[in-house]
Structures are given as structure tokens and as C-alpha cells.
C-alpha positions as CSV (number, residue, x, y, z in Angstrom):
1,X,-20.0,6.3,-22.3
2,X,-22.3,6.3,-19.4
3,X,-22.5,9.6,-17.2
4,X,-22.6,9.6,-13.3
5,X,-25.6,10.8,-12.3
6,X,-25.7,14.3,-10.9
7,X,-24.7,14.2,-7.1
8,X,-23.8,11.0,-7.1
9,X,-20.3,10.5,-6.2
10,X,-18.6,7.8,-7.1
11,X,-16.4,5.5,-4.8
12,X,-13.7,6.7,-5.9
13,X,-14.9,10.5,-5.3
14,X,-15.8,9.7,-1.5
15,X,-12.3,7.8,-1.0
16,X,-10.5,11.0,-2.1
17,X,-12.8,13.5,-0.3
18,X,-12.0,11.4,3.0
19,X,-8.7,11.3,2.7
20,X,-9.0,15.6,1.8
21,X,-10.8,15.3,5.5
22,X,-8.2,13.6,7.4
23,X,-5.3,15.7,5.9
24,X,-7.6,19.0,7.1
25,X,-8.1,17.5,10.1
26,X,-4.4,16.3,11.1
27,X,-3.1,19.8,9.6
28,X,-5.8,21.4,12.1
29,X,-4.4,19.3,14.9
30,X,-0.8,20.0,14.5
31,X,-1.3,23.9,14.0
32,X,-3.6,23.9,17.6
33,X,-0.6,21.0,18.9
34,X,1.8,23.6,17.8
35,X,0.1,27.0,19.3
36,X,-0.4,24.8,23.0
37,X,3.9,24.4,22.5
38,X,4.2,27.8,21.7
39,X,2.3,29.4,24.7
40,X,3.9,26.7,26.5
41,X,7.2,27.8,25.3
42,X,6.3,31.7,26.2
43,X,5.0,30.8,29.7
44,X,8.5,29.2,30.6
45,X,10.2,32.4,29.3
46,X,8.8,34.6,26.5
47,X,11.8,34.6,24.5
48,X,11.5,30.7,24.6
49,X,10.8,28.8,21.1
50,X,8.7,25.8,21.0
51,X,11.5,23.6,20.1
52,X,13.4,24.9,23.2
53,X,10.3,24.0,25.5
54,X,10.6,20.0,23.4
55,X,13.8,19.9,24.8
56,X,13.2,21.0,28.0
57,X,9.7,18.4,27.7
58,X,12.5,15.7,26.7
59,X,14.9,16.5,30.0
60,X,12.3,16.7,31.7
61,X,10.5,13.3,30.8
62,X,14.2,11.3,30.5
63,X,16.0,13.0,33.8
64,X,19.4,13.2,31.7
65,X,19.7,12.9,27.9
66,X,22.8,13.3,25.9
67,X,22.6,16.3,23.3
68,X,22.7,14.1,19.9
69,X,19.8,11.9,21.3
70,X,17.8,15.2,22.1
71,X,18.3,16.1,18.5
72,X,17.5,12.6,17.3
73,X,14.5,12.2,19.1
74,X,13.5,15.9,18.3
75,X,13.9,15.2,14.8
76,X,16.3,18.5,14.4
77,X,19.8,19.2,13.6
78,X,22.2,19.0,16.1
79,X,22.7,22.7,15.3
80,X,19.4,23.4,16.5
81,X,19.9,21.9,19.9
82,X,23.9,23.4,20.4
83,X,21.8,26.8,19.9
84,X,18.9,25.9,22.3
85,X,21.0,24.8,24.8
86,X,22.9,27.7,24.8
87,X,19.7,29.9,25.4
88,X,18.6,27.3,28.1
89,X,22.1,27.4,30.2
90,X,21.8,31.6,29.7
91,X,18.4,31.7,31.6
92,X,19.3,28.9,34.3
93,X,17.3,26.0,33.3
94,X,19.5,23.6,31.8
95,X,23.1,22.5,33.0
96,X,25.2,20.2,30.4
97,X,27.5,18.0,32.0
98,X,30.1,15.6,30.4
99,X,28.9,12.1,29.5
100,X,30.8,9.7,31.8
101,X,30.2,6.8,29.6
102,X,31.7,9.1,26.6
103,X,33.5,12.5,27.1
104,X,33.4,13.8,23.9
105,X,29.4,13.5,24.9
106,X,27.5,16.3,26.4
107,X,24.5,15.4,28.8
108,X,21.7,17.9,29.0
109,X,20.1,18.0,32.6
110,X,17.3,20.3,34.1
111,X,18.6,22.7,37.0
112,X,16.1,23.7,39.6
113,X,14.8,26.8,38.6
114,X,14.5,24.7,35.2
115,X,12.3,22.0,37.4
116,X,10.7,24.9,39.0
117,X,9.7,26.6,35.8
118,X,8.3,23.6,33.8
119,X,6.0,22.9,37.3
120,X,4.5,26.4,37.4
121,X,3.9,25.4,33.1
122,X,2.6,21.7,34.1
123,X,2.2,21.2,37.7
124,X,0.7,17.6,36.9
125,X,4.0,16.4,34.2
126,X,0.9,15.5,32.1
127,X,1.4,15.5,28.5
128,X,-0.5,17.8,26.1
129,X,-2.4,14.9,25.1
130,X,-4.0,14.1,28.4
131,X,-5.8,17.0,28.9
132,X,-7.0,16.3,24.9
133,X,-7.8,12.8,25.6
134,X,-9.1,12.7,29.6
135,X,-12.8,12.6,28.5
136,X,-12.5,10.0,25.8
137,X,-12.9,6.0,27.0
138,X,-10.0,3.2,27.1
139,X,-11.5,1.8,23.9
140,X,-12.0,5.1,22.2
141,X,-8.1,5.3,22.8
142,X,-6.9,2.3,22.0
143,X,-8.3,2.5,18.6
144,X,-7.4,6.1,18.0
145,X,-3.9,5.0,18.6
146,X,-4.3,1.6,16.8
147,X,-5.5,3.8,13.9
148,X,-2.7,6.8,14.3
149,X,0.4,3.9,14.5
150,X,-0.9,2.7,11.7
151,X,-0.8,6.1,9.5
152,X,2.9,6.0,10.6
153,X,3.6,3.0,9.5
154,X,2.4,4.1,6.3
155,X,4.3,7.1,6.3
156,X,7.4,5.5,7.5
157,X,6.8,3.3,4.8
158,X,6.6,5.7,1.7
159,X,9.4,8.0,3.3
160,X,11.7,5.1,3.8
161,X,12.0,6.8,7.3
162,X,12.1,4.2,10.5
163,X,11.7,6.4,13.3
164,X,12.1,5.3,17.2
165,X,8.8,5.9,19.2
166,X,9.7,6.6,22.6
């Protein structure tokens, strides 16, 4: 048997190390990713939860969207959302309105001081992204995003999940 010599690492040592890298760095990400939502959240209203200000980012971004869809795209139980909407409707920023297409459907829309409060928290509609991303170059992007739509494929893949990207 022939030893590795010492600080040498093999290929298979720097593979695994790399991967230990990108799983700090993408847990790092969605801890800061979650803390921006958060104070987001807070700055709407302080008893506001992060997945409370999703939902309200999700009204906001489709104009109208049906409660089930919410809590698809959210990737919650419907549960979750029935409770948040409630929450939403008690401090005046989200009305729900019956589905004409489907009246067993609720619709969740933004009222005005709803509008009003996600301006004063985003006066540009920006995601959190841009103000992440604004510095780097179209190229740098593209292959950032080439490179992060591939890791979901992947992990669609060995979840058997098939998400929709919107």
C-alpha cells in the first residue's frame, strides 16, 4: 500500500472539500437572504413574519393571485397562507376577493395602504437580488444563473421534486 504524501490531497479530497465550500457558502447566503426578509418583514409591520412579507412580495409582483397558488409557489401549506392572510386583512394590506373564474377560489389582492407599505419597504419594486447583483457584469450573471439552474436541476433530480420557476 502506498501512502499519500503528507499535504497532499488527493482528488478525491479537493472534490469533497469544494463541495463542503459551496454548501457553507449557499447555507451563508440563505441565512443573510433570510435576515434581509425578516427586516423586510419587520419594516412593513413588526409583528410581520417573513413568510407574510413572500406573500405580500408575491401579490405584489402578480397583481392578483389565488390563495392555493400563493401557497404553491411559496412552497407552504395552504394552512400557512389561510393564517397569513388573516393577519394581512387585520392590518389592512391585503383584501381577498372571490375568484370569478372559480368561487370556491379565494384571490389575494394588495389594498392601498398594502401598496403604500411595500413602497416605503422597496420604493424601486426591485428584488433583493438586484441590489446583490447590480455591480456584477451581464456575463458574470448569466453564468452565475447558468451555474445556480443547474444545481436545481440536480436537486430536483435527486428529490424527485419538479418545481415551477416563475
Amino acid at each position: 500500500m502506498t501512502a499519500e504524501p503528507t499535504g497532499v490531497a488527493t482528488s478525491a479530497d479537493r472534490h469533497a472539500s469544494a463541495i463542503l465550500a459551496v454548501e457553507d457558502s449557499i447555507s451563508t447566503l440563505a441565512r443573510t437572504l433570510h435576515l434581509i426578509v425578516r427586516n423586510a418583514a419587520t419594516a412593513v409591520d413588526p409583528s410581520l413574519q417573513p413568510v407574510g412579507y413572500r406573500l405580500l412580495r408575491t401579490i405584489q409582483r402578480c397583481g392578483t393571485v389565488q390563495a392555493s397558488v400563493a401557497a404553491d409557489t411559496l412552497v407552504v401549506d395552504r394552512s400557512v397562507i389561510s393564517r397569513q392572510v388573516r393577519q394581512l386583512e387585520e392590518l389592512g394590506l391585503v383584501e381577498t376577493r372571490t375568484d370569478p373564474d372559480d368561487g370556491r377560489a379565494r384571490i389575494l389582492a394588495l389594498t392601498e395602504k398594502g401598496h403604500e407599505r411595500m413602497r416605503s419597504v422597496n420604493p424601486t419594486n426591485r428584488t433583493i437580488m438586484h441590489g446583490l447583483l447590480s455591480s456584477w457584469s451581464e456575463e458574470e450573471l448569466e453564468n452565475f444563473a447558468a451555474q445556480v439552474e443547474r444545481l436545481n436541476e440536480a436537486a430536483d433530480t435527486a428529490t424527485g421534486n419538479v418545481l415551477a420557476v416563475e
